[in-house]
DRENZA-312115 format. One record per atom (N, C-alpha, C): atom name; x, y, z; residue in one letter. Coordinates in steps of 0.1 Angstrom, whole numbers, m for minus. Atoms other than C-alpha are relative to their C-alpha. Layout:
! residues N
at=CA, c1=X, c2=Y, c3=Z, aa=a
...
END
This chain:
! residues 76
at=N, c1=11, c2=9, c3=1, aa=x
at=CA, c1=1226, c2=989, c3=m2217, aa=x
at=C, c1=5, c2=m14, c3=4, aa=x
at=N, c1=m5, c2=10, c3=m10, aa=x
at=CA, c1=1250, c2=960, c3=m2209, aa=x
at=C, c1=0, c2=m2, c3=11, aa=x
at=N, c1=m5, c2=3, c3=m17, aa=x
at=CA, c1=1262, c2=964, c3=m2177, aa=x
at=C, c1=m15, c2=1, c3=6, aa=x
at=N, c1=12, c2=0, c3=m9, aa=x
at=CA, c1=1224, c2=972, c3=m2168, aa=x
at=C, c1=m8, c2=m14, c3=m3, aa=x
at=N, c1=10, c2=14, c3=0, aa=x
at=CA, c1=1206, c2=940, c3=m2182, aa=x
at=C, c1=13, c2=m15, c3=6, aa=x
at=N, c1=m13, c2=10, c3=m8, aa=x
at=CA, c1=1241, c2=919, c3=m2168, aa=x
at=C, c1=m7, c2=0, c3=17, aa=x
at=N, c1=4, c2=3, c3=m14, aa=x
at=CA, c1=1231, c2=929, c3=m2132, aa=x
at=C, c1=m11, c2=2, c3=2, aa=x
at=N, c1=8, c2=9, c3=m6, aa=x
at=CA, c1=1197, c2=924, c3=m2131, aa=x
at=C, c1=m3, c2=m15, c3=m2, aa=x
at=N, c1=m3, c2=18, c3=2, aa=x
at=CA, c1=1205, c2=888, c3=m2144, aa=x
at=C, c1=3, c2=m4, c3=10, aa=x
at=N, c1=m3, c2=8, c3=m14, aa=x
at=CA, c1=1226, c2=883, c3=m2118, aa=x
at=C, c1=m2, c2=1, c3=12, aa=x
at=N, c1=12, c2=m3, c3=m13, aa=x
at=CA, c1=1202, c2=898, c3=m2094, aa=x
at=C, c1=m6, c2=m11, c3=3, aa=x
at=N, c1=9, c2=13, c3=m3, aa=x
at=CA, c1=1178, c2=868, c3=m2102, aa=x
at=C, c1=4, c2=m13, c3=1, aa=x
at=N, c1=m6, c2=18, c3=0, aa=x
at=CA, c1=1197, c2=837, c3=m2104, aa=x
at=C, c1=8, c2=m1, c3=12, aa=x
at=N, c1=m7, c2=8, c3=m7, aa=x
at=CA, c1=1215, c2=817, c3=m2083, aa=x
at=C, c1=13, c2=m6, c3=1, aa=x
at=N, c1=m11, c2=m3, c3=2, aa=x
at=CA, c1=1247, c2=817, c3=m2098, aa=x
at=C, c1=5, c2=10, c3=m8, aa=x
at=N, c1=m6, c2=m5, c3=8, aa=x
at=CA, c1=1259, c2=845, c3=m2109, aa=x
at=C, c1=12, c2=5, c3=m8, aa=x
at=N, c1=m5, c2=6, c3=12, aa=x
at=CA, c1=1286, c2=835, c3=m2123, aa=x
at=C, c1=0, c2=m4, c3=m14, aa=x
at=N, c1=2, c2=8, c3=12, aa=x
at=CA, c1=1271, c2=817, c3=m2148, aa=x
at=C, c1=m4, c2=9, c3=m10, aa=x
at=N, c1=7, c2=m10, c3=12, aa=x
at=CA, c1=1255, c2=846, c3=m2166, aa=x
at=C, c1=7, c2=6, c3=m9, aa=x
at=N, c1=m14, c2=m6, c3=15, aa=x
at=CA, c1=1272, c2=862, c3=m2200, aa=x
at=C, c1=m10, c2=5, c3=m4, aa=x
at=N, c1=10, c2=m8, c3=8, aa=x
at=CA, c1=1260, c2=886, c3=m2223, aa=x
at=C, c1=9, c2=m3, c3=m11, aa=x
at=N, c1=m7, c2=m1, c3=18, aa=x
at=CA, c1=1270, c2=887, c3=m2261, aa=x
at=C, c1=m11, c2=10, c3=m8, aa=x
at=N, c1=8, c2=m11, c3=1, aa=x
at=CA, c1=1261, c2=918, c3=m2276, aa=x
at=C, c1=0, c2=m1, c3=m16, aa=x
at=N, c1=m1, c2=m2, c3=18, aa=x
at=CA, c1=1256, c2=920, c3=m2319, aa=x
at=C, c1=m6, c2=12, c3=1, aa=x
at=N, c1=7, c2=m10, c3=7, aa=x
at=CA, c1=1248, c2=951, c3=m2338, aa=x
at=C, c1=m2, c2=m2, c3=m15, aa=x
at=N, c1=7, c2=m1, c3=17, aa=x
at=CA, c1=1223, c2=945, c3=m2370, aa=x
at=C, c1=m12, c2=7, c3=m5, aa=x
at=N, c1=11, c2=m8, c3=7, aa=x
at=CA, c1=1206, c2=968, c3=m2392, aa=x
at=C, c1=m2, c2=9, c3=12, aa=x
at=N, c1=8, c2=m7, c3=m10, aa=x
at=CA, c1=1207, c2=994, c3=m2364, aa=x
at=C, c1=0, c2=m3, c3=12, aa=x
at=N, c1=8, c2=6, c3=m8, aa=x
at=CA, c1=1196, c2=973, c3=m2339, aa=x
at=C, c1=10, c2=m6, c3=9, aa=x
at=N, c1=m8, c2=6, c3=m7, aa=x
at=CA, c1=1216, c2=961, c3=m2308, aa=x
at=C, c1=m8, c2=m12, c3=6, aa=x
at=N, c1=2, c2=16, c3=m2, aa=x
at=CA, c1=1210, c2=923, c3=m2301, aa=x
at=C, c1=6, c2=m1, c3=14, aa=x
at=N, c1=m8, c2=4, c3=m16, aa=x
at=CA, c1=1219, c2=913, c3=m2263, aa=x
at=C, c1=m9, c2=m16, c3=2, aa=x
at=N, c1=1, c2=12, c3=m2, aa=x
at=CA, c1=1220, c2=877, c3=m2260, aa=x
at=C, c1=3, c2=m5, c3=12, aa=x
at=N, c1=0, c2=1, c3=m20, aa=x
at=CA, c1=1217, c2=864, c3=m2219, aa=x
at=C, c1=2, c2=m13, c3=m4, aa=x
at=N, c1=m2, c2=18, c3=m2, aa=x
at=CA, c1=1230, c2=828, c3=m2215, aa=x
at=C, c1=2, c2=m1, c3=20, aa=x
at=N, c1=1, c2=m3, c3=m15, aa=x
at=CA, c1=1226, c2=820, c3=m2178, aa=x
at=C, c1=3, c2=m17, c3=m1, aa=x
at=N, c1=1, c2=9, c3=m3, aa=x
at=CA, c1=1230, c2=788, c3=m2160, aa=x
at=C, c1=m10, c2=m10, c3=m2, aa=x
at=N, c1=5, c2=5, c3=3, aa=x
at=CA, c1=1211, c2=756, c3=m2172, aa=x
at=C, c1=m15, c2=2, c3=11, aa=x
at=N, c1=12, c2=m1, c3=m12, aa=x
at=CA, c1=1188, c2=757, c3=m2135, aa=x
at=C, c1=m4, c2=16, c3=m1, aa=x
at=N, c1=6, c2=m15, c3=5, aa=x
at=CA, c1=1186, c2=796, c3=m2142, aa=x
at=C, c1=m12, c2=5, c3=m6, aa=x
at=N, c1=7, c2=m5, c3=7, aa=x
at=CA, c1=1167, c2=798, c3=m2169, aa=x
at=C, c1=m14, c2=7, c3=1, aa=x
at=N, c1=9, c2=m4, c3=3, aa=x
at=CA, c1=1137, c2=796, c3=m2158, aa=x
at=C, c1=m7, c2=14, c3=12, aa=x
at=N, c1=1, c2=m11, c3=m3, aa=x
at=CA, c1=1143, c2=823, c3=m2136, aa=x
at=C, c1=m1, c2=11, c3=m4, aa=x
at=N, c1=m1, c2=m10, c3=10, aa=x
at=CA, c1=1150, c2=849, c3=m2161, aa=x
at=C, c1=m8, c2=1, c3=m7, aa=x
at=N, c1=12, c2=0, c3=9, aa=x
at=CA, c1=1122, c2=840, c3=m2185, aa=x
at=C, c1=m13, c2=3, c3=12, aa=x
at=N, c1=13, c2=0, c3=m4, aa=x
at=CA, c1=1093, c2=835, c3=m2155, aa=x
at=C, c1=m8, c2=m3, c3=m1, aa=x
at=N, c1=18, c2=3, c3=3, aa=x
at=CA, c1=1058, c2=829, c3=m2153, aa=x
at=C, c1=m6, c2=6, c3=m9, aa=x
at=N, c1=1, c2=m7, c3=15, aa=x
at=CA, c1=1048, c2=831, c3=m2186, aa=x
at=C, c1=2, c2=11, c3=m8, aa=x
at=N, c1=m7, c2=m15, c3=7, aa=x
at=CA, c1=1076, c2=854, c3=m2197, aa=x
at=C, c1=1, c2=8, c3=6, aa=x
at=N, c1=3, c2=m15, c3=m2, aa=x
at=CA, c1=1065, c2=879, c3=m2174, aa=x
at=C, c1=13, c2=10, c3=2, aa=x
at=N, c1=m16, c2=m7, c3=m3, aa=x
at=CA, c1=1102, c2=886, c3=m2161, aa=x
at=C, c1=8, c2=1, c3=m13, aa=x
at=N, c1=m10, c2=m7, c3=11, aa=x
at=CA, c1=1121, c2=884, c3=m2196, aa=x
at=C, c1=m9, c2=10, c3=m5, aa=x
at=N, c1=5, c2=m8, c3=4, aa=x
at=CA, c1=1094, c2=904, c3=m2205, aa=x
at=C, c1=0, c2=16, c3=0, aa=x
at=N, c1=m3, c2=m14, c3=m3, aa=x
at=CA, c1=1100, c2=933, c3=m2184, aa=x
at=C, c1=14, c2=2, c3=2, aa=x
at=N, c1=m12, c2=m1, c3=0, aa=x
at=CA, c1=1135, c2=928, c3=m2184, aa=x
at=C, c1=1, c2=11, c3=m15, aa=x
at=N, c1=2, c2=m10, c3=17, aa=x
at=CA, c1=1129, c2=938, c3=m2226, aa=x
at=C, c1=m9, c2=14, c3=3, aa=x
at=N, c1=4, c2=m15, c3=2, aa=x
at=CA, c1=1105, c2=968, c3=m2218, aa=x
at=C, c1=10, c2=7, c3=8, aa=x
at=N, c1=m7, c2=m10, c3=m5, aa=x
at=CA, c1=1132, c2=984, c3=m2197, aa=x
at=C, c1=11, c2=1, c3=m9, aa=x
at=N, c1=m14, c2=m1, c3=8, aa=x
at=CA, c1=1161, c2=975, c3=m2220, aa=x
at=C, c1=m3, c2=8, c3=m13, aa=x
at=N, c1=5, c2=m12, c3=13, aa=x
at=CA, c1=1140, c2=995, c3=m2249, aa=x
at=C, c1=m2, c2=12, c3=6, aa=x
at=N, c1=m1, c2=m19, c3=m4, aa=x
at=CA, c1=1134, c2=1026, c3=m2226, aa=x
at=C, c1=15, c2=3, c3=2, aa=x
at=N, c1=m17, c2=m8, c3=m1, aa=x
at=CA, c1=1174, c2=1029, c3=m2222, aa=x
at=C, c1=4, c2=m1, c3=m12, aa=x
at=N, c1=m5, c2=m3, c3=15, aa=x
at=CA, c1=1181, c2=1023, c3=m2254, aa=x
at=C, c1=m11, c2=13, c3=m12, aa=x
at=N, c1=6, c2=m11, c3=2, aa=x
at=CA, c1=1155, c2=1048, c3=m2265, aa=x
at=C, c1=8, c2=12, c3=3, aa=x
at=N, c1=m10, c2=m13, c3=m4, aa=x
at=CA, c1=1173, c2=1072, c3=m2242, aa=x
at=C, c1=11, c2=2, c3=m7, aa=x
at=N, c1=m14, c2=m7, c3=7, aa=x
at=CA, c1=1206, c2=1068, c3=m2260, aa=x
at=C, c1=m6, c2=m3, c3=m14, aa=x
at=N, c1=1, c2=1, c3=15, aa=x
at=CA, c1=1189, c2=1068, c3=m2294, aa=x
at=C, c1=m3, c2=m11, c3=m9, aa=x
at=N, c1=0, c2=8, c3=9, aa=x
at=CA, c1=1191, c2=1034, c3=m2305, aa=x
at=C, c1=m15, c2=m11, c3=5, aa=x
at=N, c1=16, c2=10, c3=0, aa=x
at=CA, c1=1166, c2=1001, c3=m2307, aa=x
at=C, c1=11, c2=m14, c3=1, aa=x
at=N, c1=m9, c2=13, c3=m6, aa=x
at=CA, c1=1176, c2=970, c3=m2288, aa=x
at=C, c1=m13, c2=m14, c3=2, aa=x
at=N, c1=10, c2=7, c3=m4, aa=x
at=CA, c1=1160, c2=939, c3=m2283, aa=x
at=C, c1=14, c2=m14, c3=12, aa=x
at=N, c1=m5, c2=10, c3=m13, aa=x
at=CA, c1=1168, c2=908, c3=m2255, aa=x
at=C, c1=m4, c2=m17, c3=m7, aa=x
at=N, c1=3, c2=11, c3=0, aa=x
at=CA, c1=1176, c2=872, c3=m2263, aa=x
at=C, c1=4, c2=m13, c3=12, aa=x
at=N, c1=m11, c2=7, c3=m12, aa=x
at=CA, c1=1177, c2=846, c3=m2235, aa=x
at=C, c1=2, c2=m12, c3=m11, aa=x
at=N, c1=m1, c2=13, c3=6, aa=x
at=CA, c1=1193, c2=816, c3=m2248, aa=x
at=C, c1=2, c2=m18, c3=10, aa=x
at=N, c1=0, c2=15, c3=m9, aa=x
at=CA, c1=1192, c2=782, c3=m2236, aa=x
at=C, c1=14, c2=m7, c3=4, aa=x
END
């Protein structure tokens, strides 16, 4: 689930360098925290969300597949 929401981050931005993930597990639940480059952001989020958006519905159908429940935070 990492390595797959890692590279389409650094699919959309501009530096992909700058992108990191930080993973937590609570109650279950795997937490993936995206930190990207300050000019990034508003790549990753999109036009009203619509790209973190579907970044999250695919990151819940692979974590479906391996059984668990994930959600996506971008952070600023």
């Amino acid at each position: 689930m990492r390595d797959f929401i890692e590279y389409i981050a650094k699919q959309l931005v501009d530096n992909p360098d700058d992108v990191s993930l930080i993973d937590e597990e609570k109650e279950g639940k795997v937490i993936l925290k995206l930190k990207v480059g300050e000019a990034d952001v508003g790549k990753i989020i999109g036009r009203k969300g619509r790209t973190a958006q579907a970044m999250r519905v695919l990151l819940s159908a692979v974590a479906a597949k391996n059984g668990k429940r994930a959600m996506l935070e971008v952070l600023d």
